[in-house]
C-alpha positions as CSV (number, residue, x, y, z in Angstrom):
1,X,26.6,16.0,-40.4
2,X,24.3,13.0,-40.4
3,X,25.9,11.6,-37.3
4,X,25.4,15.0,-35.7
5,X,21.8,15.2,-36.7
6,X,21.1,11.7,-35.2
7,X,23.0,12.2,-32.0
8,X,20.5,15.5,-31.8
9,X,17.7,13.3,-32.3
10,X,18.6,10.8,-29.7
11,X,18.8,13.4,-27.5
12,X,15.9,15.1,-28.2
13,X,14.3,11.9,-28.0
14,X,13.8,11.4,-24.7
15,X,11.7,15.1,-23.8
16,X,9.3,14.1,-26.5
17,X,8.5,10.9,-25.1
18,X,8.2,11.7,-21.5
19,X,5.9,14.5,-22.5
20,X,3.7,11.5,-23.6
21,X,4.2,8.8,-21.2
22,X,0.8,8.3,-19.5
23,X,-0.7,5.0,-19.8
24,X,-4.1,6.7,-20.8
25,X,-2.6,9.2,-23.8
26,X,-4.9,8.3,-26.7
27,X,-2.0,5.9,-28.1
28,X,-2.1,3.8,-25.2
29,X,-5.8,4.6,-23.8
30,X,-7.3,1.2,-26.0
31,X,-4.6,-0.6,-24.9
32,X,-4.8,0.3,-21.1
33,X,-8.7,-0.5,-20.6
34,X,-8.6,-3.7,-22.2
35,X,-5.8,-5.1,-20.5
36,X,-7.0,-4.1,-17.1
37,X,-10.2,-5.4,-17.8
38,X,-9.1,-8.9,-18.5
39,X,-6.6,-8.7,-15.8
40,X,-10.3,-7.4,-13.6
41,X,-11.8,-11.3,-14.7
42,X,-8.4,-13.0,-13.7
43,X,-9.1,-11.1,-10.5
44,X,-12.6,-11.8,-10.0
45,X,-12.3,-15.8,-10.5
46,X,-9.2,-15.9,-8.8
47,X,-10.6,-14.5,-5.3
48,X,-14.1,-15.9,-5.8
49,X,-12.7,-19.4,-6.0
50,X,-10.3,-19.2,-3.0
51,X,-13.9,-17.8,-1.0
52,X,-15.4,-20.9,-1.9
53,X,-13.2,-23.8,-2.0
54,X,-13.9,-24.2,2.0
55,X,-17.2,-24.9,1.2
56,X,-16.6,-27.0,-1.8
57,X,-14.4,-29.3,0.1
58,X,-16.8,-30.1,2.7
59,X,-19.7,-30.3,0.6
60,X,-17.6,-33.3,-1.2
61,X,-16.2,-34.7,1.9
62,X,-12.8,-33.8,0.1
63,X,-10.6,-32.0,3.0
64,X,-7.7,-34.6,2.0
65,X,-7.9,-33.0,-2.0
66,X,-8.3,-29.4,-0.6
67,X,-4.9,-28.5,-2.6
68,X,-5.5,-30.2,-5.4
69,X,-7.8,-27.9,-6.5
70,X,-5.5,-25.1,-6.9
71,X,-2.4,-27.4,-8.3
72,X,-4.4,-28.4,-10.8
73,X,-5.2,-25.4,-12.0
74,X,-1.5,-24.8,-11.6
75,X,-0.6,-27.4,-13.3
76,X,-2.2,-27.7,-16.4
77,X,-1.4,-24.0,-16.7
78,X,2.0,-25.2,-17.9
79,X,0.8,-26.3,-20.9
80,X,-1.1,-23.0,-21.7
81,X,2.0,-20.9,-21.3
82,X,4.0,-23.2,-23.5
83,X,1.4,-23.0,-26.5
84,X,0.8,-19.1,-25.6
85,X,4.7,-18.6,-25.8
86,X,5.0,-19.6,-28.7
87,X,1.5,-18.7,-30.8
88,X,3.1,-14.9,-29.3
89,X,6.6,-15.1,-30.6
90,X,5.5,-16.6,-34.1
91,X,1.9,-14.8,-34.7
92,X,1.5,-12.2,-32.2
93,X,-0.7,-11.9,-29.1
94,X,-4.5,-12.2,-30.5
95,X,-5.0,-16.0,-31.0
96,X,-3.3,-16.6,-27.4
97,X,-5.6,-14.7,-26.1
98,X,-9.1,-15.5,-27.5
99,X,-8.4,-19.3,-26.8
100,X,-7.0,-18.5,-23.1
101,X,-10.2,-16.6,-23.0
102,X,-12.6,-18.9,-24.0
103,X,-11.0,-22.3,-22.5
104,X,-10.8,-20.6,-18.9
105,X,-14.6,-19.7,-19.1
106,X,-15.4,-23.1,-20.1
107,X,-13.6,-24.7,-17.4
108,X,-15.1,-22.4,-15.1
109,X,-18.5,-23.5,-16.4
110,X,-17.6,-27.1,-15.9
111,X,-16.7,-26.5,-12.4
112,X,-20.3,-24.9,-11.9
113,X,-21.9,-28.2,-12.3
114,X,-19.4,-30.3,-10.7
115,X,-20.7,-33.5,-8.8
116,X,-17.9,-34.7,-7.1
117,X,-14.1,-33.2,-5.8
118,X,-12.1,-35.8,-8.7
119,X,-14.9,-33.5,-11.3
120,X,-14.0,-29.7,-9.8
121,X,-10.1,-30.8,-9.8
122,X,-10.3,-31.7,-13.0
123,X,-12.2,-28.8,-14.1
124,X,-9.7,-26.1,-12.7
125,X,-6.8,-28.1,-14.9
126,X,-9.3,-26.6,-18.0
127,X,-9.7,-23.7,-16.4
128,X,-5.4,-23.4,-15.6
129,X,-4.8,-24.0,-19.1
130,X,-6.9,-21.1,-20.5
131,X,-5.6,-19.2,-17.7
132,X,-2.0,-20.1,-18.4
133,X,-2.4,-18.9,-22.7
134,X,-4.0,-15.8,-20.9
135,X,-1.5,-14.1,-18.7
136,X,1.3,-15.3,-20.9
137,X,-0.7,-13.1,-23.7
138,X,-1.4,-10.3,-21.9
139,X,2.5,-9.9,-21.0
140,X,3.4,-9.7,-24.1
141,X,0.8,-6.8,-25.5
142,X,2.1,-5.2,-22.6
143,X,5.4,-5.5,-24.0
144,X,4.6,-4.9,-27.6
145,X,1.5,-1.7,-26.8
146,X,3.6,-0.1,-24.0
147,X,7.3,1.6,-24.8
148,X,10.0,0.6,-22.0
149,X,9.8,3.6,-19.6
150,X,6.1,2.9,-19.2
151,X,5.8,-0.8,-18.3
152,X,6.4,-0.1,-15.0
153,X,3.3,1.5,-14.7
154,X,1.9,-1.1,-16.6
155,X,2.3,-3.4,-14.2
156,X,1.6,-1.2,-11.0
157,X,-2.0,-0.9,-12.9
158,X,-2.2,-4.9,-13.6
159,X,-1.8,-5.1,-9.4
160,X,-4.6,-2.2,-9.0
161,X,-6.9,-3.9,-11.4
162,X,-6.9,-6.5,-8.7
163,X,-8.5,-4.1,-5.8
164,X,-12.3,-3.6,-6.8
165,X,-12.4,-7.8,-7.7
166,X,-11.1,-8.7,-4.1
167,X,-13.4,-6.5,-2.1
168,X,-16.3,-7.6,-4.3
169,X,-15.4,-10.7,-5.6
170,X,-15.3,-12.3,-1.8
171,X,-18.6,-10.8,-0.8
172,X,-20.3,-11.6,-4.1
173,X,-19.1,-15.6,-3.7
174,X,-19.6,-16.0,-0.8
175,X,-23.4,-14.3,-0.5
176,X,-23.9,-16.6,-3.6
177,X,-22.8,-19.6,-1.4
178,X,-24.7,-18.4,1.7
179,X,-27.9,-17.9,0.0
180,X,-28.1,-19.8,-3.6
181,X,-25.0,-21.9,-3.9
182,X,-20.8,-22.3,-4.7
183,X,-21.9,-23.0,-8.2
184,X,-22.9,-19.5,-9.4
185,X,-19.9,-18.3,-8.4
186,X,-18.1,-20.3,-11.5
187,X,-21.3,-19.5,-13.4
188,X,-20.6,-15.5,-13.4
189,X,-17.0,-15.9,-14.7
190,X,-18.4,-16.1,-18.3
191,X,-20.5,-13.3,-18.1
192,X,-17.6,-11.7,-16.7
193,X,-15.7,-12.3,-20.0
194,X,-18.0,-10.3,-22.0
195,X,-16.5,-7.2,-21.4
196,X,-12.7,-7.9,-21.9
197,X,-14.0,-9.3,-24.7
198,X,-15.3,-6.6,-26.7
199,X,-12.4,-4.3,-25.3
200,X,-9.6,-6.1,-26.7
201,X,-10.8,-6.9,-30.0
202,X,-9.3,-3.9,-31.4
203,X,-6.4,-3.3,-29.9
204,X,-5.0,-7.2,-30.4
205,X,-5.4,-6.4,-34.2
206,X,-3.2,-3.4,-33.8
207,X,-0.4,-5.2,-31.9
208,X,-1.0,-8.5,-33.7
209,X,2.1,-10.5,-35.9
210,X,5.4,-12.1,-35.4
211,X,8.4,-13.5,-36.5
212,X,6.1,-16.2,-38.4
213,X,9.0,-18.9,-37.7
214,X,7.6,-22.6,-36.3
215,X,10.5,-22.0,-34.1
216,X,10.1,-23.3,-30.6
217,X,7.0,-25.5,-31.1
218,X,8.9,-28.3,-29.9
219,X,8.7,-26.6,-26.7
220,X,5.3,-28.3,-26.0
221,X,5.8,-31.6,-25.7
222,X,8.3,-31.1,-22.8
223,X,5.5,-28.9,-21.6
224,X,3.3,-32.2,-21.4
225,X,6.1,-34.2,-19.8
226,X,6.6,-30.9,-17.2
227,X,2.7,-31.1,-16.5
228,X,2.5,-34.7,-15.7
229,X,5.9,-35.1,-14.0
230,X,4.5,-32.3,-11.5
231,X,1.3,-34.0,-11.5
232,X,2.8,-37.3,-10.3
233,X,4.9,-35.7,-8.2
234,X,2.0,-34.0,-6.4
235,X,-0.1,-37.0,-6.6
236,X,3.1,-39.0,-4.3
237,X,2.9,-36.3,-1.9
238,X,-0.7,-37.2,-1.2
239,X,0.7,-40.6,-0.3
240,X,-2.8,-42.4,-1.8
241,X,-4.6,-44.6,0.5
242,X,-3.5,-48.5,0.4
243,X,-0.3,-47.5,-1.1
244,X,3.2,-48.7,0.3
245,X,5.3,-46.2,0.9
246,X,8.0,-47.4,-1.7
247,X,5.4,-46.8,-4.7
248,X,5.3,-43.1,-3.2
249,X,8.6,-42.8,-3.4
250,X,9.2,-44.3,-7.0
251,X,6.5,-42.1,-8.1
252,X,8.0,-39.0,-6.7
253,X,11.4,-39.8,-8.2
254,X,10.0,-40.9,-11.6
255,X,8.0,-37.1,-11.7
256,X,10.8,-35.3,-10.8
257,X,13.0,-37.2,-13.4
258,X,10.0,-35.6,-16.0
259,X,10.3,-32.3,-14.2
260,X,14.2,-31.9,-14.7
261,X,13.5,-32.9,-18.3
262,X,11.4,-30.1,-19.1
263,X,12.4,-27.6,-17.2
264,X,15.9,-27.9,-19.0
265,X,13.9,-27.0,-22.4
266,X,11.0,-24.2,-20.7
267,X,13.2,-22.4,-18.1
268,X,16.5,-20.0,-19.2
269,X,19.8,-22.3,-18.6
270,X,21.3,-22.3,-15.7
271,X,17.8,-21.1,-13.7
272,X,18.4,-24.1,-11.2
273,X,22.0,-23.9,-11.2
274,X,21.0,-20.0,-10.2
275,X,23.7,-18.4,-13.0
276,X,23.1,-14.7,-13.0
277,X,20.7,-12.6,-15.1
278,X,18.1,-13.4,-16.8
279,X,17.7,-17.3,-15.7
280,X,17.9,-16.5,-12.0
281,X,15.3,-13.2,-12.3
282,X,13.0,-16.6,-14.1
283,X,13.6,-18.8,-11.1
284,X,12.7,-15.9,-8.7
285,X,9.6,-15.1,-9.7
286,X,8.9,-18.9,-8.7
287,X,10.4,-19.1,-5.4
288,X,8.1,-16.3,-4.7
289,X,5.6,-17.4,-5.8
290,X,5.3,-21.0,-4.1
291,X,5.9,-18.8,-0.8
292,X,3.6,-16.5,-0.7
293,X,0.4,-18.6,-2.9
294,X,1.6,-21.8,-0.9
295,X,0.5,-20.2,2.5
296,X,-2.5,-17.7,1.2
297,X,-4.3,-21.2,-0.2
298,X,-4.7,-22.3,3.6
299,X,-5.8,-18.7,5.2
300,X,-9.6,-19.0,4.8
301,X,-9.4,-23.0,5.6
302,X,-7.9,-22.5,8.4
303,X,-9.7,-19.3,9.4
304,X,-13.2,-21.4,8.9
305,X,-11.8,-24.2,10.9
306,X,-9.7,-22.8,13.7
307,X,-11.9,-19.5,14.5
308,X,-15.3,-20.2,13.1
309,X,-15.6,-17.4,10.1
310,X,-18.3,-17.8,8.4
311,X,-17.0,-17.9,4.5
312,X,-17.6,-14.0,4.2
313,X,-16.0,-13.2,7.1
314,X,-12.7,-15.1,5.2
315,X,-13.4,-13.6,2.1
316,X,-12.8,-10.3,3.6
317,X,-9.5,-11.4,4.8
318,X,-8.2,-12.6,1.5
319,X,-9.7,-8.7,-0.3
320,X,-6.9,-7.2,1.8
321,X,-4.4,-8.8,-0.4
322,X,-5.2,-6.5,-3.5
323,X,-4.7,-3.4,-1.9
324,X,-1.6,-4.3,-0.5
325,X,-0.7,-5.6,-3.7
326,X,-1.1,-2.7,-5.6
327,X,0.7,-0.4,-2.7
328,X,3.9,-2.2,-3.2
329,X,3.3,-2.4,-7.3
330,X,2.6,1.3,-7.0
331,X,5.7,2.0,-4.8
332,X,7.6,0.0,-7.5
333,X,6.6,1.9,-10.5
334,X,8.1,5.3,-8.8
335,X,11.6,3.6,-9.7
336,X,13.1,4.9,-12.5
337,X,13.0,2.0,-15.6
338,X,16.4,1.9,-16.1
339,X,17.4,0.7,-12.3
340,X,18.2,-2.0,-11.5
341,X,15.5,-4.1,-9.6
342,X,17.2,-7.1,-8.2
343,X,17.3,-4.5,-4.2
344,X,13.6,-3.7,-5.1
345,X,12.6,-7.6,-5.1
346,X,15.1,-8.4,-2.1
347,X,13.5,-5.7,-0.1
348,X,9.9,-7.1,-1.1
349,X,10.7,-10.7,-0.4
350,X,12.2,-9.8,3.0
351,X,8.8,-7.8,3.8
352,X,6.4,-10.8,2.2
353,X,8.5,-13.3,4.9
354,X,7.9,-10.9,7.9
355,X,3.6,-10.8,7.0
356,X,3.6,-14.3,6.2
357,X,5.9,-15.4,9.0
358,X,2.9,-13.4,11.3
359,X,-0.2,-15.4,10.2
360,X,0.0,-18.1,13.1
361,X,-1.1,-14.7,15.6
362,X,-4.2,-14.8,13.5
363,X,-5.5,-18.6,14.7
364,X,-4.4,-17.6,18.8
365,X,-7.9,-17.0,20.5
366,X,-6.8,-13.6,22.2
367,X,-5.6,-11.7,19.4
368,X,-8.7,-9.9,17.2
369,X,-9.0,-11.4,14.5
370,X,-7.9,-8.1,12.1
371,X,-4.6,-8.8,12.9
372,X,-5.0,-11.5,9.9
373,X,-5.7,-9.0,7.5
374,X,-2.8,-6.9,8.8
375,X,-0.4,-9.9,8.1
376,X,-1.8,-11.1,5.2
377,X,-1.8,-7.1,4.0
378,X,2.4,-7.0,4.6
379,X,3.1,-9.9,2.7
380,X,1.1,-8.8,-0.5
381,X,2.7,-5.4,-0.4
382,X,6.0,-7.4,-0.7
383,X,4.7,-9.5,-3.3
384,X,3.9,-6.0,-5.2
385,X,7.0,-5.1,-5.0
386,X,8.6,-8.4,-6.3
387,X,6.2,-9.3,-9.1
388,X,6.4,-6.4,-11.3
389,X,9.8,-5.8,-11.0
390,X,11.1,-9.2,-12.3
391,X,8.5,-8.6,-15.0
392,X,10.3,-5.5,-15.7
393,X,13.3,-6.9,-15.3
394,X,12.8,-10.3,-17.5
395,X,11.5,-7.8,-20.6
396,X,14.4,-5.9,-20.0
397,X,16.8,-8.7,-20.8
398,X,14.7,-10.5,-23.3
399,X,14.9,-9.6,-27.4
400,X,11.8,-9.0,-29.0
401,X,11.5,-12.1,-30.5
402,X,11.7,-13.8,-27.4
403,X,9.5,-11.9,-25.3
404,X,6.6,-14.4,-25.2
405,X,9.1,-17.2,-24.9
406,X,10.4,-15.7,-21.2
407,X,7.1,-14.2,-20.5
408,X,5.8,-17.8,-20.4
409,X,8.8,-18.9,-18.6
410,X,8.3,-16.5,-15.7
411,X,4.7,-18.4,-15.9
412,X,6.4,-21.7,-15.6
413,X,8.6,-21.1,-13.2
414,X,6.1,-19.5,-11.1
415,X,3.8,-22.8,-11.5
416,X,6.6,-25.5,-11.5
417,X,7.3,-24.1,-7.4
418,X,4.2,-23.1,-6.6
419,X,2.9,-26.2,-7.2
420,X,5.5,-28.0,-6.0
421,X,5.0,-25.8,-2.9
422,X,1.5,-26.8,-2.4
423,X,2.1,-30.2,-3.0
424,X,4.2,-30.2,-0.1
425,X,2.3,-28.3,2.1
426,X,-1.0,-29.9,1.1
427,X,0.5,-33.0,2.1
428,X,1.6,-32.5,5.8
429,X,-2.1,-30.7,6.1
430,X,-3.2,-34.0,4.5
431,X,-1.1,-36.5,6.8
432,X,-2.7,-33.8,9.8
433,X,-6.2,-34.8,8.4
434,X,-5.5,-38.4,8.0
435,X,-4.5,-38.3,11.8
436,X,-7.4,-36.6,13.4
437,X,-8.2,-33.7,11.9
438,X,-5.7,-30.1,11.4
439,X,-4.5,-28.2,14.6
440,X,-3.8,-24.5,14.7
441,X,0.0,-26.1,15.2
442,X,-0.3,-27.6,11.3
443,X,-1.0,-24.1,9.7
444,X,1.4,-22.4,11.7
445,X,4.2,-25.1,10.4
446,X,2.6,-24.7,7.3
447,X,3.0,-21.0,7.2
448,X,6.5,-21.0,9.1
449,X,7.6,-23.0,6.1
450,X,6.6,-20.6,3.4
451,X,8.1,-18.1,5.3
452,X,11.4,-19.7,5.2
453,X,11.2,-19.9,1.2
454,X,10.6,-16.0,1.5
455,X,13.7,-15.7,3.5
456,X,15.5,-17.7,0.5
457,X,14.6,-15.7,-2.2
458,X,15.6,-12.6,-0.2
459,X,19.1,-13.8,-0.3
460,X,19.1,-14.8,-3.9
461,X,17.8,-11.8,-5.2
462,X,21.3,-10.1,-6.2
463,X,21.7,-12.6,-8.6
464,X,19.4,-10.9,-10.6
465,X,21.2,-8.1,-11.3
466,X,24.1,-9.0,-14.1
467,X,27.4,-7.6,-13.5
468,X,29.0,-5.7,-16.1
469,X,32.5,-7.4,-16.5
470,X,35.7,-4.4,-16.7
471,X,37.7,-5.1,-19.8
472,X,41.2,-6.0,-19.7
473,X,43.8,-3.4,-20.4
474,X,45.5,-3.7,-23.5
475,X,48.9,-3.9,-23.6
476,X,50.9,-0.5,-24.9
């Protein structure tokens, strides 16, 4: 009889919770708002900056740094996750995200009074390593406020939080720029913060604790290693002035040496050696990444440059992204939880190539110059497809004790390649500097390339999925 009322339970189970699962039921409503509005402040900075940075550069006379200040940001951002991970796992959620908080506005204001390009690069490293403890935290209250058949939706809501931030926060930076100055656009972030703030206070005491074991904090000092190793390796793809070419080289093996070291500790095993399941859903979310954020950093350069935009004008192209972001994290939600999602991320790979692969029409004279925002608009609908669903996927496969561990590994992975990504790419735009100045033929390479990365991940993406193994028969 107890078997039988438990098995009735089970069932009933189920038609309970679905008559429940909306993300703003008063058991989740707390939860929902403050989320979204920190995710809104990620958002805001995120799109402000990459409106600005044109400016920036040219105001320092530092074209030939332009990509270090987004893989600085990138990363430092290592080390955040890291730390984040595992303050998550052993105490819960709140302290990861108060510091993340408060480190990312401070780097933000440091950035404000920036006096030189060395100064700003160094201040989106601070800003990265709040930035890093922040999404890493915010993963895992989504994993620990939210049951299973509604983090889908969770994440479909993380991508629409983006959309009001990335029509305003372009116009707002870039009106600052025009008429006051780049500066104010770091200034706002902290008054930004304010509201997140006050929202999550509650809610992170709710969903607060963990396994209180010291566990994995030897995971950070391979997170230092990983952080310089991809440093140095960035810094060799530079290729410094007045240094041979063999110092280049030894730098670039000596970081990579430090990247394989701590990528061995941070990442699942077997995520390079792309074994099924869980390591190779990590490793996706990186290839993906470096694609699609390697190419979107040189849109409004290139726009500025090759077609004459004023700043506003590229602003408005990069606000197109969060709609078509949330489109293809909305799409994604309307899949049942318990599918699998390695055809969902194939499918939104293929379609972030094919928008991405487009973005070389947008610097041709003839063609108007919406056809930018139409390319750009594809790709991030793939990338809204992709994203949430190896979030889904990773939390899936992950026990609850390691949910902040692989939450910040999806982070790491995503900033080991990206940055590695635009390390590459900022060089060859670099070299195209050094030698005259950047043709519209060097962001079409540039954007060809990340293309071809989107193609990769396409074909890697069954790997994802983890195949049941049929039990041999036994003998009679």
């Amino acid at each position: 009889m107890p078997g039988d009322l438990q098995q009735a339970a089970s069932r009933q189970a189920p038609r309970s919770r679905r008559s429940v699962l909306s993300l703003f039921a008063p058991q989740y409503r707390a939860a929902t708002i403050g989320v979204v509005a920190a995710m809104t402040l990620f958002a805001f900075e995120g799109m402000a900056v990459a409106t600005v940075m044109p400016v920036v550069a040219m105001e320092f006379d530092g074209l030939g740094l332009y990509a270090w200040a987004f893989s600085a940001y990138v990363a430092l951002s290592l080390v955040g996750m890291v730390v984040s991970g595992t303050w998550c796992d052993r105490d819960g959620p709140r302290r990861a995200m108060w510091v993340g908080l408060w480190v990312f506005a401070g780097g933000a204001v440091v950035a404000g009074v920036a006096w030189s390009m060395p100064v700003l690069i160094a201040a989106r490293g601070l800003q990265g390593l709040g930035g890093g403890a922040l999404i890493v935290a915010t993963y895992v209250l989504i994993a620990r406020a939210f049951p299973e058949d509604l983090r889908p939706k969770a994440f479909s809501l993380l991508a629409a939080a983006w959309v009001v931030p990335a029509i305003v926060g372009p116009l707002i930076a870039a009106w600052l720029t025009e008429t006051l100055s780049w500066r104010f656009a770091f200034w706002l972030v902290p008054f930004v913060l304010v509201l997140p703030a006050l929202l999550l206070r509650k809610i992170l005491r709710e969903h607060d604790g963990g396994t209180g074991e010291r566990g994995r904090s030897g995971r950070i000092v391979p997170a230092l290693v990983t952080a310089a190793g991809l440093t140095l390796a960035m810094a060799s793809f530079m290729r410094p002035a007045g240094l041979p070419l063999w110092v280049d080289l030894l730098g670039l093996g000596v970081g990579l040496l430090m990247l394989a070291y701590g990528v061995r500790v941070l990442l699942p095993a077997g995520a390079f050696r792309l074994r099924r399941g869980l390591p190779m859903t990590v490793l996706m979310r990186g290839l993906l990444a470096g694609a699609f954020f390697g190419a979107e950093a040189f849109i409004p350069l290139a726009l500025v440059e090759q077609r004459g935009f004023t700043v506003t004008m590229a602003g408005l192209v990069l606000s197109v992204s969060a709609l078509g972001w949330w489109v293809g994290s909305y799409t994604q939600s309307r899949i049942p939880e318990s599918t699998d999602r390695s055809s969902t991320v194939r499918i939104g790979a293929l379609v972030m190539a094919t928008g991405i692969a487009s973005l070389p029409l947008c610097l041709v004279p003839s063609v108007p110059a919406v056809v930018c925002a139409v390319s750009y608009f594809i790709a991030s609908v793939g990338m809204g497809l992709c994203f949430p669903s190896i979030a889904v996927q990773t939390l899936r496969l992950s026990p609850v004790d390691e949910q902040g561990t692989n939450s910040a590994a999806l982070q790491i992975s995503d900033a080991i390649l990206s940055s590695l990504a635009l390390g590459i790419l900022g060089a060859i735009h670099a070299a195209a500097v050094a030698s005259g100045g950047a043709t519209t033929t060097t962001y079409d390479v540039l954007w060809w390339l990340a293309a071809g990365v989107g193609i990769v991940a396409a074909v890697l993406a069954a790997r994802m999925k983890v195949v049941a193994r049929t039990p041999a028969p036994h003998a009679s």
